[in-house]
N, C-alpha and C positions, 0 to 999 in steps of 0.2 A: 515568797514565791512558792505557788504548789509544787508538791513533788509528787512523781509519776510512781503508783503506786505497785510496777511490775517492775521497772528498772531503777526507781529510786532517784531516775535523774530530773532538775530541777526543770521545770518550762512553765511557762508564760501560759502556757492555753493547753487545760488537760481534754481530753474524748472521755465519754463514758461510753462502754464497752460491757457486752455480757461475753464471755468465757467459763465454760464449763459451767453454766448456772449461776457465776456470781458475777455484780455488776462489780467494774473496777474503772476507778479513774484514772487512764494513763495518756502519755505525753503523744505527740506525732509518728516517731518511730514502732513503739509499740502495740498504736491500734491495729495493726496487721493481725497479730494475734486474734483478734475476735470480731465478734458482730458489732458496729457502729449504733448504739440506741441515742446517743445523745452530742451533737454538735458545740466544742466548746463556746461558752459565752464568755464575755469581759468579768474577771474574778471582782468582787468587790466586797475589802475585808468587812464582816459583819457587823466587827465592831466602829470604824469608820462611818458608814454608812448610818451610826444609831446616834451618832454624836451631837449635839447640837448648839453650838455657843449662843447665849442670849444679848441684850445692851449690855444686864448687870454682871456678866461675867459670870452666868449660873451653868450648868450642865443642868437640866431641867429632865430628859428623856433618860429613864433607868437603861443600863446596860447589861446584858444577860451574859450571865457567870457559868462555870459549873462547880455545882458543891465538892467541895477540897474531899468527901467522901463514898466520890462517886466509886472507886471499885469494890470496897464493900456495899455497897445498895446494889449496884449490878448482881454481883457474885452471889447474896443473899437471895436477891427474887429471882432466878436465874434457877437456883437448885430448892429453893418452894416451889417451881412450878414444875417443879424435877425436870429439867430439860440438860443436856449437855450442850457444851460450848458450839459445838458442829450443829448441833438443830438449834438454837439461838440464833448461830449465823445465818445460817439460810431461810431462815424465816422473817428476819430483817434483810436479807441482802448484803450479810458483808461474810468476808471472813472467819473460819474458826481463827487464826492467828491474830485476827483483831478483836476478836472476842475474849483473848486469851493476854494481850499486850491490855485491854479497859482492865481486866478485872487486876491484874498486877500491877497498875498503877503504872506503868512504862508509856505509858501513850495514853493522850487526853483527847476526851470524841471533840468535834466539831458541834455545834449546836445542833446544824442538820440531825450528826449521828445522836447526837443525847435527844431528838424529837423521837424518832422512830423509836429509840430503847426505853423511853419513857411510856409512849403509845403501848408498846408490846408488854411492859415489865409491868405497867402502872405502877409506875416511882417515878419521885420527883428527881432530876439531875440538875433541872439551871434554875440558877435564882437571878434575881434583878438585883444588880448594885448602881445605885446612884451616888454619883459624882458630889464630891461636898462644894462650895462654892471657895471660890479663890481665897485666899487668908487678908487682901489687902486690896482694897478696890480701888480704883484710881483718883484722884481726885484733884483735878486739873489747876483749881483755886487756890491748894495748899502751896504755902510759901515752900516748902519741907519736901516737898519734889522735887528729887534730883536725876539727872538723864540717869547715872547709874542706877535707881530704882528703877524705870522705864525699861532699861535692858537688862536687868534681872527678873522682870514681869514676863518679858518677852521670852527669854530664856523657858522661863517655866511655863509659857504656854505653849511653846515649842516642842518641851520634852512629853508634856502631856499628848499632845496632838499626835507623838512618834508614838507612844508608850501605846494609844488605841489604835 
């Protein structure tokens, strides 16, 4: 569930709002605070939405990652271009504080946010990782199919499905 990024509380459908020059995503209560630039939409997790089961039980479509070394890239091209976290921020539209939580490694951007820092920074942040195919594919014929295999299948495409 997003969380509102002024009060920190949890809601279903964030506003995008400019305040004092930066855009910020927050809940119902706290669009007051600022100018309305953006009506929420229906949130739909990114990774979800990229998933795609086959007949043969493949994940076929890669799914976009960010590299486990994203705050050192940040942090590096960031002080090559000699910029301070404060004019990073505003030149992307977010936060110094979120500029400052990427490069510490305390907080992971969004793909949205790793587009824009990739655009501005040119460096790469997400890679494609594709999905290996199931360990055991079904096979209806075999005598040696037992329900408990069936719902330990199940199980695990279960937990995969949460896990994206």
């Amino acid at each position: 569930m997003p969380i509102c990024e002024m009060c920190g509380r949890k809601s279903d459908k964030l506003f995008k709002i400019l305040v004092e020059g930066v855009f910020l995503k927050v809940c119902k209560f706290c669009s007051k605070y600022g100018k309305i630039v953006e009506e929420p939409k229906k949130e739909v997790n990114e990774v979800t939405k990229r998933i795609k089961l086959t007949e043969s039980n493949v994940f076929e479509e890669p799914i976009e990652t960010i590299v486990p070394d994203y705050p050192k890239r940040i942090k590096e091209a960031r002080e090559k271009m000699e910029l301070t976290q404060e004019k990073l921020g505003k030149a992307i539209g977010e936060k110094e504080s979120v500029i400052h939580k990427l490069e510490a490694g305390t907080m992971v951007p969004t793909i949205e946010l790793a587009r824009k820092l990739e655009h501005f920074l040119r460096i790469n942040l997400i890679t494609e990782y594709k999905e290996e195919p199931l360990k055991k594919k079904i096979d209806f014929k075999s005598t040696t199919l037992t329900i408990g295999d069936l719902i330990r299948m199940k199980e695990e495409y279960e937990k995969r499905k949460k896990i994206k």
